[in-house]
C-alpha positions, 0 to 999 in steps of 0.5 A: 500500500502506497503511504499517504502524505502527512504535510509538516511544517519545518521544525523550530527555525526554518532557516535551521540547515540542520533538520534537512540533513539525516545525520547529525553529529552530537556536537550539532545538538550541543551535546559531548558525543558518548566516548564511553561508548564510542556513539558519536552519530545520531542517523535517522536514515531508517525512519521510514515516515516522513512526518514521523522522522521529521517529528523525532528530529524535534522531540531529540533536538528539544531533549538535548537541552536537558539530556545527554546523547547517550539519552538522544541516542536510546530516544532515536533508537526506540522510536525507529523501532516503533517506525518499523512496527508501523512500516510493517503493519500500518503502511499508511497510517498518519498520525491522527490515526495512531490509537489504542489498538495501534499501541496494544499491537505494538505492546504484542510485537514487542513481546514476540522479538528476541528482547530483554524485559528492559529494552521492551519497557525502554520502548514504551517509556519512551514512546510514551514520552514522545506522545506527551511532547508531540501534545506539549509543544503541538508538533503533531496531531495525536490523540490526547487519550493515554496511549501507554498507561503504567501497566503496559510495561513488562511486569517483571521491570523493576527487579532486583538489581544484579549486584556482585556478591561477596563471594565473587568480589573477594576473589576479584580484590585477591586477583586485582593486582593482575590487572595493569596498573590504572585498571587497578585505580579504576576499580577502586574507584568503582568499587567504593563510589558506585558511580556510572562508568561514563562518569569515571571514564571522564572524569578529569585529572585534577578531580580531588577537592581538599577540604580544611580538615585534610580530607578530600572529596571527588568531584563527580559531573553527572552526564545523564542530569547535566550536574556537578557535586562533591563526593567524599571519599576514603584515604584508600580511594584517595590514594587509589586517585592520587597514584593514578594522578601521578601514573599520567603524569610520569607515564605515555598517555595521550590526553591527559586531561582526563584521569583515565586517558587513552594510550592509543591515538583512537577516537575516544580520548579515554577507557571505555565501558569496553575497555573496562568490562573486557579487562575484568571479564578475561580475568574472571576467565583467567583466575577462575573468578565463579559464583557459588555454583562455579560459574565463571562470573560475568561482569559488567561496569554497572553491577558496582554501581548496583553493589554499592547501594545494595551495600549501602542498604544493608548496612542500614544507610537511610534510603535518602542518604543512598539516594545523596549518595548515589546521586538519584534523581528520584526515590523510586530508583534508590527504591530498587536497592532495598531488598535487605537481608532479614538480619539488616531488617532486624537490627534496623527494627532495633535501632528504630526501637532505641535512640543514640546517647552521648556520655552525659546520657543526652539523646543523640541524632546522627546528624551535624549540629551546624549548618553544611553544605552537601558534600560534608552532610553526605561526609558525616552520614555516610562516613561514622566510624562504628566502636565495639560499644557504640559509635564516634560522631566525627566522620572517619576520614576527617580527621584523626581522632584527638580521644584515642582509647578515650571514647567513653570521656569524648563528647563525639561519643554515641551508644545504643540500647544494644550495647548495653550488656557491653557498658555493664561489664565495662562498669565491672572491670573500671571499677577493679581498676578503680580499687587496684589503682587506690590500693597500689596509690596510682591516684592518676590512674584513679582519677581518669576511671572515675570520670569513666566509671561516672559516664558509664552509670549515667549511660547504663541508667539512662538506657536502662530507663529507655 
């Protein structure tokens, strides 16, 4: 069947040269190209309508503003899919004409094709979105009815994410240092922050910002939401970051701007998902890296991203903090890390149950006193150092602490109900102490158990009262 004509005006500004050429580079769009993926093309050559190619022109050139290409890309990548459904069921069909049964059809076919659960959702998110824009901005004559409703969407889309156990993560740290040198940096750096793998990949050279107290935080540009912030890391990230610092210095690498440049005069100035992805996954082969069952693992760049905030939730971080952390843009997606442990659930119910005290017995909330800005508030939540009897207040890597082997005379102090049966033998042994320092004249010695035996009986019966 011939396909009719549908008449479109040209798109934002006709004089706009660029809306008449089908492909367009990322920097047409004002977007980076993804390096990560080595993407650096937009081709819409295989949008079959005209009204609909000239339609997506719009809708990816209008979410370029906001969006990265790797996002323009997956737009364009879907929606001539659904230009092929049409071509192939619906030959003719213009716009007005796109319904409900055109959508369900759609929803059938999809289903049919060799696809994974999220690729089918991505689909039809994106369909969906398309829809709404084309309605917003009056750029084709859609139906105003819901053509993609919530439940369209493959059930089993929001399932657990694919973290890397344990038992297959100590093996990699046993068999890391087979890995070259800035795989190694990489890795911890993954590892620990959880970040997405184009973020590390660009990242810059000089990325560590150095706070007053002598710790440091990473500076993370977020691609995907076009934002910058600070995160705060460890001294063994910091060190993994430093010692790559100077590995470009002192070493061959084109591009040096970027932490983890190139070595080669390739298209893509730095690592890619490629690089990383096929470096662990020819060591899991090599070393024998397997699951409980034997399996060698599989590894892909974002399963980090996935453990740390499984991590994170099963060590009992707040769902907010994960989010700050992790830098999600809504609290749905942190939503998918809480699949605790029954164990995790359990001491979590025990902590709802009781407060933090400090040494004079006032109730505690582990939050700063004072007024900071991002980076110190994910600093402070995220970074608390954990004691056989409680917990220190002062972030781990801010500062070194002033109280060594003094926590119970410390004001940065905190203590739970849980640690109670800790405080009462505490209290036991102090007091021998007490009574061996009086008979032998030690009177110092006295002196500073006093003060502690003091602070125990006040923390004792104010949890006990608790």
């Amino acid at each position: 069947m011939k396909a009719r004509k549908f008449n479109i005006k040209n798109p934002i500004n006709q004089h706009n040269d660029l809306f008449n050429h089908d492909v367009w580079k990322a920097e047409d769009i004002g977007c980076k190209p993804d390096t990560v993926n080595s993407t650096y093309l937009l081709n819409f050559k295989r949008i079959e309508q005209d009204w609909l190619k000239l339609a997506v022109k719009r809708f990816v050139y209008y979410q370029a503003s906001t969006k990265s290409f790797s996002s323009c890309y997956s737009y364009l990548a879907r929606l001539i899919q659904f230009s092929s459904f049409l071509s192939q069921f619906y030959p003719a069909i213009l716009p007005n004409e796109i319904n409900r049964s055109v959508i369900l059809k759609y929803i059938h076919h999809l289903a049919k094709l060799e696809l994974s659960i999220s690729t089918r959702s991505i689909a039809l998110i994106h369909l969906r979105t398309f829809h709404i824009i084309m309605l917003q901005e009056k750029w084709l004559p859609l139906t105003k009815d819901i053509l993609v409703y919530a439940g369209d969407l493959p059930k089993n889309f929001e399932k657990i994410p694919k973290f890397i156990p344990e038992y297959v993560l100590n093996q990699l740290v046993h068999h890391l240092h087979h890995l070259p040198d800035y795989l190694q940096h990489l890795v911890t750096v993954l590892l620990e922050t959880g970040r997405r793998i184009g973020e590390i990949c660009r990242m810059p050279l000089e990325c560590l910002q150095k706070d007053d107290n002598g710790g440091y935080f990473l500076t993370v540009h977020e691609t995907k939401l076009k934002r910058s912030y600070l995160l705060p890391i460890s001294d063994s990230c910091t060190k993994a970051i430093k010692s790559q610092q100077e590995l470009v210095k002192n070493d061959f690498f084109i591009n040096r701007i970027y932490l983890f440049p190139s070595r080669t005069k390739l298209k893509t100035p730095h690592v890619s998902r490629r690089n990383v992805n096929g470096a662990l996954n020819r060591l899991a082969v090599k070393e024998n890296i397997v699951d409980e069952n034997g399996n060698i693992w599989k590894f892909h760049s974002h399963q980090f991203r996935h453990t740390v905030g499984t991590r994170m939730i099963n060590a009992g971080v707040s769902q907010t903090i994960v989010q700050r952390y992790l830098g999600h843009e809504s609290a749905e997606m942190t939503a998918r890390y809480a699949h605790i442990h029954d164990e995790t659930l359990k001491n979590a119910f025990n902590e709802y149950q009781g407060k933090l005290i400090d040494i004079k017995g006032k109730v505690q909330y582990n939050q700063p006193q004072a007024k900071q800005d991002d980076a110190n508030w994910l600093r402070y939540n995220t970074m608390s150092q954990a004691l056989p009897n409680g917990l220190c207040g002062l972030p781990s890597p801010q500062q070194r602490c002033p109280h060594a082997n003094a926590c119970l005379t410390c004001v940065n102090f905190r203590t739970h109900k849980k640690y109670l049966p800790a405080h009462k033998s505490q209290l036991e042994a102090t007091n021998q102490i007490i009574e061996t320092a009086k008979t032998n004249g030690w009177q110092r010695q006295a002196e500073m158990n006093t003060v502690v035996k003091k602070n125990l009986e006040i923390i004792i019966q104010k949890l006990e009262n608790e």
